[in-house]
C-alpha atoms as one frame of an Amber mdcrd trajectory, in Angstrom:
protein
  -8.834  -3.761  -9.337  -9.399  -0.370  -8.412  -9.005   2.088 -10.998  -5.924
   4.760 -10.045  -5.995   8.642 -11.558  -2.124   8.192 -13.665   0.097  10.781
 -12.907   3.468  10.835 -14.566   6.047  13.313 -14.499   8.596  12.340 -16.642
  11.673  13.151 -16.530  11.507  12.995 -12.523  13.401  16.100 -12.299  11.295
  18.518 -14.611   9.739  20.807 -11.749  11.820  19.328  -9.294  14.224  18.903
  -7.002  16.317  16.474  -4.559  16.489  18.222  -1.510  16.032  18.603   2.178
  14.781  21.221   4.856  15.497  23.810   2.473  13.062  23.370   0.308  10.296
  23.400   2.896  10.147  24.518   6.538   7.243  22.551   7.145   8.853  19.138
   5.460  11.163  16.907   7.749  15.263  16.836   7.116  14.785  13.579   4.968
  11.147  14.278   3.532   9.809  11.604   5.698   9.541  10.540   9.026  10.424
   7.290  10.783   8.106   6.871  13.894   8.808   4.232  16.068   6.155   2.242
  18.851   5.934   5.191  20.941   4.116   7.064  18.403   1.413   4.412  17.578
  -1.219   6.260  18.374  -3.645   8.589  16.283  -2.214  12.419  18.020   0.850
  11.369  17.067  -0.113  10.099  13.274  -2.499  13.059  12.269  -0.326  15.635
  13.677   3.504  14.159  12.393   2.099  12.326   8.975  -1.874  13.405   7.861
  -2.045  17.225   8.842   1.668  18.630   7.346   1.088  15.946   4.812   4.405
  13.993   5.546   5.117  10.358   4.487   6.051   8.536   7.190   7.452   4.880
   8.052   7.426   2.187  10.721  10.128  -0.204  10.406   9.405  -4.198  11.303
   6.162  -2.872  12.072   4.571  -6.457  11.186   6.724  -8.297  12.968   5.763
  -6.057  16.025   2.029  -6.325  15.351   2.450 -10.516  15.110   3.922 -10.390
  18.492   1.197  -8.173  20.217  -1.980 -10.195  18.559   0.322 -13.493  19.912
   0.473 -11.728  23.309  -3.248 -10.577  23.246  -3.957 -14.521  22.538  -1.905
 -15.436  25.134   0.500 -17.204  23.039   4.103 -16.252  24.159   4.860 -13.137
  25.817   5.004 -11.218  22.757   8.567 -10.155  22.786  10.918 -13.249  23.122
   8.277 -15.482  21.984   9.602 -17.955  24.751  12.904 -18.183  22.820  15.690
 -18.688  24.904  18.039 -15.215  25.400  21.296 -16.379  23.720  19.762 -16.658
  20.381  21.259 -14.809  17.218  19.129 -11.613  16.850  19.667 -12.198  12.918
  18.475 -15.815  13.254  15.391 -14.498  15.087  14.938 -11.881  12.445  14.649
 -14.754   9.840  12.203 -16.810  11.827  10.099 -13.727  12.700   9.784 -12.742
   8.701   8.989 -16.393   7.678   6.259 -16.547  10.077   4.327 -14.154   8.187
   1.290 -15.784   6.940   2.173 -13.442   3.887   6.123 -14.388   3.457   7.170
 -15.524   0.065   6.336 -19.274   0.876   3.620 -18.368   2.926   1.058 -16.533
   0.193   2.768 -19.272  -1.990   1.242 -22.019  -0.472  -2.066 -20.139   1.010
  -2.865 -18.263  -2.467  -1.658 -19.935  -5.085  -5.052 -21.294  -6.498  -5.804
 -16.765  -6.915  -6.538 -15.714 -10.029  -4.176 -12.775 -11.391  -3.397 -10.650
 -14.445  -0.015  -9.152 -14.538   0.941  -5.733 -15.272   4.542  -4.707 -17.158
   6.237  -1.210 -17.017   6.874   0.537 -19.891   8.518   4.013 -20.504   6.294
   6.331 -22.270   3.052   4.065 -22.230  -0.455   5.576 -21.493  -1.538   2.735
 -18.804  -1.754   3.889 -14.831   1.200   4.568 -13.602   2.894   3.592 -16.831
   2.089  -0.146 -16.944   0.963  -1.949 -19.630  -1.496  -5.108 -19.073   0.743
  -8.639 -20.144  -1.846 -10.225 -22.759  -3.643 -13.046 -21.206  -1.766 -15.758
 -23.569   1.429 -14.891 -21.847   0.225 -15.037 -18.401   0.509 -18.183 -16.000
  -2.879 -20.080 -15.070  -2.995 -18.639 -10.882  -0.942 -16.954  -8.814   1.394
 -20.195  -7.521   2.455 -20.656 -11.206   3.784 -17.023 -11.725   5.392 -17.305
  -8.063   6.701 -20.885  -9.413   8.112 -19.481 -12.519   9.111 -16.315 -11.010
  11.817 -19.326  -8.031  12.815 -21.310 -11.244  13.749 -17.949 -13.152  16.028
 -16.657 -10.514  19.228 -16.917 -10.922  18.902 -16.125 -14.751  16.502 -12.903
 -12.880  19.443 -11.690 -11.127  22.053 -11.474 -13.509  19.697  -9.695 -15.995
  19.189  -7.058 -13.023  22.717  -6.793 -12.368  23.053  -6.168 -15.977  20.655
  -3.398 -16.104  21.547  -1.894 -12.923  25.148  -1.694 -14.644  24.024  -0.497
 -17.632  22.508   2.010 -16.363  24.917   2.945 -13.931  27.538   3.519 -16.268
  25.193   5.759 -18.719  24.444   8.109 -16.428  28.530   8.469 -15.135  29.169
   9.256 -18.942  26.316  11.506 -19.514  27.401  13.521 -16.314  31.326  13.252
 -17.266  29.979  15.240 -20.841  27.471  17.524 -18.701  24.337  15.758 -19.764
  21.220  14.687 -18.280  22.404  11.491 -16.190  19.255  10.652 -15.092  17.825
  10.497 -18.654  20.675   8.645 -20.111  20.186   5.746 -17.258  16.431   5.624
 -17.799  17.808   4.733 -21.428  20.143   2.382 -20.840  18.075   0.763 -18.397
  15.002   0.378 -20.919  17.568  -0.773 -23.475  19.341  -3.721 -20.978  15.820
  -4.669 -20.338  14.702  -5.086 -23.940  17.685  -7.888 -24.187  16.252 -10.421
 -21.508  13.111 -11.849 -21.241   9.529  -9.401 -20.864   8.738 -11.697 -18.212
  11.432 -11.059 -16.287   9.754  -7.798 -15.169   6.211  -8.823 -14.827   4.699
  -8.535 -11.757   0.954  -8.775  -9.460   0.031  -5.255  -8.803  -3.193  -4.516
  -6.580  -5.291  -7.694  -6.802  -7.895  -8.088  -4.207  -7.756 -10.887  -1.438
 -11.377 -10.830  -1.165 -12.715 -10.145  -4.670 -13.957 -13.018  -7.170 -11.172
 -15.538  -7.383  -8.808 -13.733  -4.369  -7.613 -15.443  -1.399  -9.954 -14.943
   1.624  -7.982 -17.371   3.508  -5.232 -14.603   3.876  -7.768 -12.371   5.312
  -8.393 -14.963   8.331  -4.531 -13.729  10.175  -4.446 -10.068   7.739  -3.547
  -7.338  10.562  -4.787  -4.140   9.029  -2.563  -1.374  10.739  -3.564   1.057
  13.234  -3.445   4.154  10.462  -6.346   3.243   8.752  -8.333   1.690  11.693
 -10.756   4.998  10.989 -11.554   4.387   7.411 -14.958   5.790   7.649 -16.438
   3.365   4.822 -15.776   0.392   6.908 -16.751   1.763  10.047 -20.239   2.794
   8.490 -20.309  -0.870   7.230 -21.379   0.495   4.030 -21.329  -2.925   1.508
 -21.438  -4.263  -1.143 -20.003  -7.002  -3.785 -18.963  -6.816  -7.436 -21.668
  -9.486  -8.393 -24.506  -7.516  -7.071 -25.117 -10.221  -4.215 -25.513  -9.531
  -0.361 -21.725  -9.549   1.049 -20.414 -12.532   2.493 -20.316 -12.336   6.489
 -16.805 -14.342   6.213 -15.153 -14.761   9.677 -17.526 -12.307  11.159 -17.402
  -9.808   8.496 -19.649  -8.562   6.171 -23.533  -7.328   5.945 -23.668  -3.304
   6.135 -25.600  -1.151   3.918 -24.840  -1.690   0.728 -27.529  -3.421  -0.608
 -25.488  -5.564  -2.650 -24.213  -2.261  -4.843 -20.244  -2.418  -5.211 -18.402
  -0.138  -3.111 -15.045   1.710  -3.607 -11.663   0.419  -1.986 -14.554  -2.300
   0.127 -12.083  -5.295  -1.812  -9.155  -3.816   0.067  -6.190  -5.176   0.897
  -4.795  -5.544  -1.911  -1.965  -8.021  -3.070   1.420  -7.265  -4.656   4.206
  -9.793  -6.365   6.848  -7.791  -7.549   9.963  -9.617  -9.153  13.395  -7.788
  -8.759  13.842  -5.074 -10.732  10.181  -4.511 -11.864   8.471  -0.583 -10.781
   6.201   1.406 -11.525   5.916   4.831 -12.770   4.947   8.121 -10.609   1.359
   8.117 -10.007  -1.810   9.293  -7.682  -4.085   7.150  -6.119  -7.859   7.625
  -6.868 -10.625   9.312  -4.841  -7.917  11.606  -2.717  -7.409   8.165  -0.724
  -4.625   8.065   1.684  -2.785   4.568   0.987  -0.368   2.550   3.216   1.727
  -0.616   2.253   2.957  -3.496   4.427   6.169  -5.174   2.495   5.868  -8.308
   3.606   8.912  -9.709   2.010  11.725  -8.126  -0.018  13.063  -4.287  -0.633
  11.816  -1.018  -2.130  12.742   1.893  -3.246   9.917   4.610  -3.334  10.212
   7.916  -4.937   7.970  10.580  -3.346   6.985  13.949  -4.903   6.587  15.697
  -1.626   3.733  18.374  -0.560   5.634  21.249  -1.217   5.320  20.830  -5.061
   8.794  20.833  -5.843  11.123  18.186  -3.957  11.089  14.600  -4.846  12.612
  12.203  -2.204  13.370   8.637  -1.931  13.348   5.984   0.945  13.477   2.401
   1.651  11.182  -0.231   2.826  12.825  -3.569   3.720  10.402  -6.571   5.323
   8.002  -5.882   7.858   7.609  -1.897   7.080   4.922  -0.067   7.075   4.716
   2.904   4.634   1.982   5.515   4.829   1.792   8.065   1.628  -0.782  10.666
   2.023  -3.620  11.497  -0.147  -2.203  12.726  -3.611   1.091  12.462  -3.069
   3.045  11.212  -6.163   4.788   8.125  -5.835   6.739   5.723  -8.008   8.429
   2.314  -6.264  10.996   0.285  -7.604  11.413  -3.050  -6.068  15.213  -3.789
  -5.024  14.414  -7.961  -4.543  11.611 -10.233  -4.915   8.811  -8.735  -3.189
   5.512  -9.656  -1.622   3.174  -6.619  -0.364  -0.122  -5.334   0.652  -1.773
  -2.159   0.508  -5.370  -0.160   1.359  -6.670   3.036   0.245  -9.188   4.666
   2.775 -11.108   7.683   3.175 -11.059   9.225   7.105 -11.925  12.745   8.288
  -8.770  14.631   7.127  -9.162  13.510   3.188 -13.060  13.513   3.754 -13.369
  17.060   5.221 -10.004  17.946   4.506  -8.307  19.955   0.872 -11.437  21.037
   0.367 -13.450  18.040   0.775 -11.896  16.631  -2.060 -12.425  12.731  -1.208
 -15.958  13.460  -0.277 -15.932  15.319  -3.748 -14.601  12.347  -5.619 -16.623
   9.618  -4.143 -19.839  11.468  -4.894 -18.321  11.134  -8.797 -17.498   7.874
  -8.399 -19.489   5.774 -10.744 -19.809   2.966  -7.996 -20.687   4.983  -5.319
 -23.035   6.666  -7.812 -25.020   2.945  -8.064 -25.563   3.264  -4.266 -28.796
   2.749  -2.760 -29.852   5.559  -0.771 -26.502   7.211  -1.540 -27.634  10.901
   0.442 -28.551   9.154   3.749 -25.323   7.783   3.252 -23.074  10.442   2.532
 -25.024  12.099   5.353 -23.884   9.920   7.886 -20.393   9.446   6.817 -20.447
  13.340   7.146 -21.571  13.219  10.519 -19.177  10.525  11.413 -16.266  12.860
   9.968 -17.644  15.825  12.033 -17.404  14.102  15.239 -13.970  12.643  14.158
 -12.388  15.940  13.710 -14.504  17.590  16.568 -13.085  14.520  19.108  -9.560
  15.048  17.890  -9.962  18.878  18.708 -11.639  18.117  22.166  -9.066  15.690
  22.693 -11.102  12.918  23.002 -10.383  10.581  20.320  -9.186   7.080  21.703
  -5.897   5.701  20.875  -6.405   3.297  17.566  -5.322   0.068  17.159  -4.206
  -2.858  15.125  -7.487  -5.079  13.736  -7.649  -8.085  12.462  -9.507  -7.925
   8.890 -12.796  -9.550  10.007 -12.721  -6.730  12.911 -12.053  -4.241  10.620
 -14.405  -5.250   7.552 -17.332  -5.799  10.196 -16.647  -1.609  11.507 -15.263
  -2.247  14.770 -13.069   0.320  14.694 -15.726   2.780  15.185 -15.674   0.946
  19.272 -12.404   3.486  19.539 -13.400   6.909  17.814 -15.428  10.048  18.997
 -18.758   7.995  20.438 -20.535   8.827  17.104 -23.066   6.120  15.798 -21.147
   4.432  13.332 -23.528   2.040  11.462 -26.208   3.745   9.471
């Protein structure tokens, strides 16, 4: 798992505020912005979400991109699907989220042989993003046992949240009614309800690789990787590498590069999340000044965003099929609202490369893997030039619209086939 520079700010409000446009002319009404199919394009992206720094969201987005790589195949006309007119839309709703390859059954029954470690929130502890590791004798043997525990645990699951959620609820009415700190009193309350039900109950799978040692590369074989990070500059430089030292797999078409066999950061991306009802994390940066986006493939969240201005923290809403994109070191926190199932990348493009001062280029050149590279100045040489041309093509205009890969695509630099005409393998 890649390792994640902890933040917290605890409480939430010390420093800051819930507001609105009034805390920030440049910031949108609601602190985020939902962009819809018109606006899948890069102009649209770097200008609305990377440059002002926004978070910004793109509801059923994976349902969408399921239909368009069925269309592309010429399977089904990629709207109805060949499904007759008078069906419900709410039945066709359901069908569209189980087909995901990733659904709750589905990365049951294509992943369940992946190895996992599970990660636990606790208030006040010194693990990223407040999590504390479960210890190995507590966890199940793979992935399908946890998810099989996690179905038989249910109903007991839910009343325990309901509990909490109560609990916590009525703490922070009381602590308001006496003109205390109601957010304090309910993270209380809710820590206390928790400590009377099972730890398990709030374990989770947080950021395991489908394609490192003992992942799921099967998943990888249907993965969509979304059009925001089709210019991660790593992968279109096809700089690789594994975490055994050995040449990288070539996969489904993947694969090779220039890493000499030296591992590379966020090169095991996506990642994989499990996340049981009522289990979070706690407010935290990603490493390396990476911008990170997450497709909720089942389930509800609830994210809490410490927004660019400093001082306003927001929250939204993911339900199935969203897509969430949080720029580079922006705080976050996300609790999750049902049973979840989610993945997430980290990349590095021209606007956190060049961008703040250079700061991802800064922190990869400190990052001890990156550090093992072979060659590692011809390197960074060329993923400066292919930067340069990025942001020089977006000025000029010139920069093609991006869009949705598949993984192998992706992994093997194709993306570069759509930006600025630079060389993109080194």
């Amino acid at each position: 798992m890649i390792g994640v520079i902890l933040l917290l700010l605890a409480p939430l409000s010390t420093g800051l505020h819930h507001g609105s446009s009034s805390s920030s002319a440049s910031l949108p009404r609601d602190g985020y912005l939902e962009l819809g199919p018109a606006e899948h394009n890069f102009a649209a992206f770097s200008a609305r979400c990377v440059a002002p720094r926004v978070p910004c969201v793109w509801r059923r987005w994976a349902q969408r991109a399921r239909r368009e790589a069925r269309r592309a195949a010429g399977e089904g006309d990629g709207e109805g699907e060949g499904k007759g007119g008078d069906e419900d839309p709410e039945e066709q709703e359901e069908q569209e989220d189980d087909d995901d390859p990733l659904s709750w059954r589905g990365v049951r029954a294509l992943c369940g042989h992946m190895s996992v470690g599970l990660g636990r929130f606790r208030a006040g502890s010194g693990g990223w993003a407040a999590l504390d590791d479960v210890p190995p004798a507590e966890e199940p043997a793979n992935l399908g046992s946890f998810m099989d525990r996690l179905d038989a645990t249910r109903p007991a699951r839910a009343a325990a949240a309901d509990a909490v959620a109560a609990a916590a609820a009525a703490a922070a009415a009381a602590a308001a009614a006496a003109g205390g700190d109601g957010e304090a009193a309910a993270a209380a309350a809710t820590e206390k309800e928790k400590s009377r039900h099972p730890a398990h109950f709030w374990d989770f799978v947080f950021d395991e690789s489908f394609s490192g040692g003992g992942g799921c590369p099967k998943a990888l074989a249907s993965y969509i990787v979304p059009f925001v990070a089709a210019n991660d500059l790593l992968h279109r430089a096809r700089i690789k590498g594994t975490e055994d030292g050995g040449e990288a797999a070539a996969g489904g078409g993947g694969g090779g590069g220039s890493g000499g066999g030296a591992p590379v950061p966020y090169d095991d991306h996506p990642s994989l999340f499990v996340q049981p009802r009522g289990s979070r994390c706690g407010l935290h940066v990603d490493s390396g000044a990476t911008h990170f986006l997450q497709v909720l493939h089942a389930g509800r969240k609830r994210w809490t965003l410490g927004l660019a201005n400093g001082t306003t923290v927001t929250t939204l809403e993911t339900s199935t099929g969203d897509l969430v994109f949080i720029p580079a070191e922006m705080p976050h926190a996300v609790a999750s609202l049902e049973d979840c199932v989610a993945s997430s990348i980290n990349w590095l493009d021209a606007s956190n490369w060049l961008g703040r001062g250079g700061r991802g280029r800064e922190l990869l050149l400190r990052n001890e893997m990156w550090r093992q590279q072979p060659d590692r100045e011809a390197k960074t040489a060329h993923l400066d030039a292919l930067a340069r041309a990025d942001r020089e093509a977006v000025v000029a205009g010139r920069q093609r619209q991006p869009e949705n890969l598949g993984y192998w695509e992706w992994d093997a630099g194709r993306a570069g086939e759509r930006f600025g005409g630079q060389r993109e393998e080194l």
